[in-house]
C-alpha angles and dihedrals in degrees: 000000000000111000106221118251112242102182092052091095092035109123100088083069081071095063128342126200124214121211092255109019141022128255136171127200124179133139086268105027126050108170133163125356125317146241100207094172086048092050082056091063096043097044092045094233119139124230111258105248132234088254088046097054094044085054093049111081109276115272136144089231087068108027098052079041108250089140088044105159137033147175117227091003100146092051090060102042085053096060085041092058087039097056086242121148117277145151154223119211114191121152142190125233085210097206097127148347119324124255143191094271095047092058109041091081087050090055093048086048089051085050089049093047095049102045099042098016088241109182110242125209116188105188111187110211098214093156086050096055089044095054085040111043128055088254157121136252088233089049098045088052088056093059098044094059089040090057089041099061078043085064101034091063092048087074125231122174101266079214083060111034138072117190113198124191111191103225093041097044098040089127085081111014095053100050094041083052092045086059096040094053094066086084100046114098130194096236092055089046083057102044088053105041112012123231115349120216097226138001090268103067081042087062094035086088086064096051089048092055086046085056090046097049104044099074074074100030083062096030111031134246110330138132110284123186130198118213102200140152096258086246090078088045089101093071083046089064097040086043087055095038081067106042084054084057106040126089090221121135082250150125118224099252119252125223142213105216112206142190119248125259101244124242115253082247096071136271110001137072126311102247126190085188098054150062103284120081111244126190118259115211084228087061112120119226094269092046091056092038084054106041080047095049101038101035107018109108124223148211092216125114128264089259134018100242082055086052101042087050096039107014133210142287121255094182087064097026106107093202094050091037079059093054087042085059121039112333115070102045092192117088091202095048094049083045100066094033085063097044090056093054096043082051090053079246090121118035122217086257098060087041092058089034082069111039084052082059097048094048094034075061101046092047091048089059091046099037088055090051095048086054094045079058109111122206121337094240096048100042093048101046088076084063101042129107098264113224088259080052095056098042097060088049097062091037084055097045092050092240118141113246097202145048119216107210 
């Protein structure tokens, strides 16, 4: 049977365009405001159910809908219910400090993992970031160790999680993309991402399906699910076009497509590379009282007698927008939150006031875990691909493991 392209109506993933305003969403480039249910139609992905999210573990990134579309969603949530291998693939661009936006995939990973033992691979793209950032190796390399001790003190279970760096772990990344790129063509590279600077970021495709597919590669064939800003969904449909091609013992990969926490600016995407400020999860508690009070933008009125008789706006309101999301976990609780300050009850001030308080907290508890860490080496040898590991892959992936000289 003939597998459907899904990258054959692809080039809207380049650059949509929105009835009233443009917007553009690729893996390198989110500008302007954007049409998530419109994104849907163009990338081909379908919206999560009611059913779907009740069957997912229970987080507020899924149940206020975040992660609000998928692809192959119900094959993996059956082999979750089942107790059947699956896993969870959600990865790091290491070119500067971690934010907030940058972690909150890797703690819903983490919920998935401990409540249905989900095994978690965390691949960091450091040859990606170097062909795509004005920077060096040696920078880079800072980065990258700088973003792993970020995902050692989230806390995954070491018996369930592989963390891959590119350049370290070449061995097997390189020889599974090299495979994988035979069925790359230039004129699919183009469709989904537009021109590429140099040849490398025209390969990189190649090295990301070779991310998506080695939970199976190790493991065997099994259900695996992406969770992913719906920027990076791109790599997800070229991933599964492969997959669709190759003669390899796997599953195309299935993804969770989420919304973008906004920047503090306003709608939009949380950058750590733009203007806009963004919230390391090094920042201390007045650096995050001051970025929120000074930056953070709000629904409120011009003057507080205007909001106390008219009250504010929650849908616009970027404090509120960050509870919504990920930092007040009751819905009763972020409801009346929000109908006091639809009533004028509560001012923009005593709405920022708390969500300082909420991620001041959440950084505290991830910032005391990140300094119990050890060494870098010996803290990350428990994650990485063991030599047995490594070795399946290759066989999987029909690559030789040896060279006969």
């Amino acid at each position: 049977m003939t597998e459907p392209n899904e990258t054959a109506n692809s080039t809207a993933s380049t650059e949509s365009t929105s009835t009233a305003d443009e917007f553009t969403v690729t893996p390198y480039a989110v500008e302007g405001e954007i049409d998530y249910e419109k994104l849907l139609e163009q990338f081909g992905a379908e919206p999560l159910t009611d059913e779907q999210i009740a069957r997912f573990p229970d987080h507020p990134l899924l149940r206020r809908r975040t992660f609000y579309a998928g692809r192959d969603v119900d094959d993996y949530l059956e082999a979750a219910d089942s107790g059947a291998p699956h896993a969870i693939v959600t990865g790091r661009g290491p070119s500067g400090p971690m934010h907030l936006g940058h972690v909150l995939p890797l703690y819903l990973a983490k919920r998935f993992q401990r409540e249905t033992e989900a095994t978690v691979y965390i691949p960091l793209s450091d040859d990606e970031k170097f062909l795509a950032k004005d920077q060096s190796f040696d920078a880079i390399g800072e980065h990258t160790r700088d973003n792993l001790r970020d995902i050692l003190a989230v806390g995954f279970d070491p018996e369930r999680t592989r963390i891959v760096v590119d350049t370290a772990d070449a061995d097997v990344i390189y020889p599974i993309a090299v495979r994988l790129a035979k069925h790359l063509t230039p004129a699919t590279i183009e469709a989904v991402y537009g021109d590429q600077d140099t040849v490398g970021l025209q390969f990189y495709p190649a090295v990301q399906a070779a991310h998506l597919l080695l939970p199976q590669l190790v493991d065997g064939r099994q259900p695996t699910l992406v969770p992913i800003a719906i920027d990076q969904d791109p790599h997800v449909r070229v991933c599964r076009d492969i997959a669709a091609k190759e003669a390899l013992p796997v599953k195309k990969p299935g993804a969770l497509l989420g919304r973008f926490l906004p920047s503090l600016e306003g709608p939009g995407k949380m950058s750590s590379s733009g203007d806009a400020p963004s919230i390391e999860l090094t920042a201390d508690s007045e650096t995050v009282a001051e970025t929120i009070r000074t930056h953070a933008y709000t629904g409120g009125r011009a003057t507080i007698e205007d909001h106390r008789e008219n009250g504010g706006d929650p849908t616009v309101d970027v404090p509120f927008q960050y509870l919504r999301y990920f930092f007040e976990p009751d819905d009763a609780e972020l409801e009346h939150i929000a109908a006091d300050y639809r009533s004028g009850t509560l001012l923009s001030g005593e709405l920022k006031e708390i969500v300082i308080e909420r991620i001041t907290e959440f950084l505290a508890d991830h910032q005391r875990r990140r300094a119990e860490l050890g060494s870098l080496e010996a803290e990350l040898e428990p994650y990485r691909l063991t030599e047995r590991e490594r070795q399946r892959a290759l066989e999987r992936a029909g690559v030789p493991t040896g060279l006969e000289m």
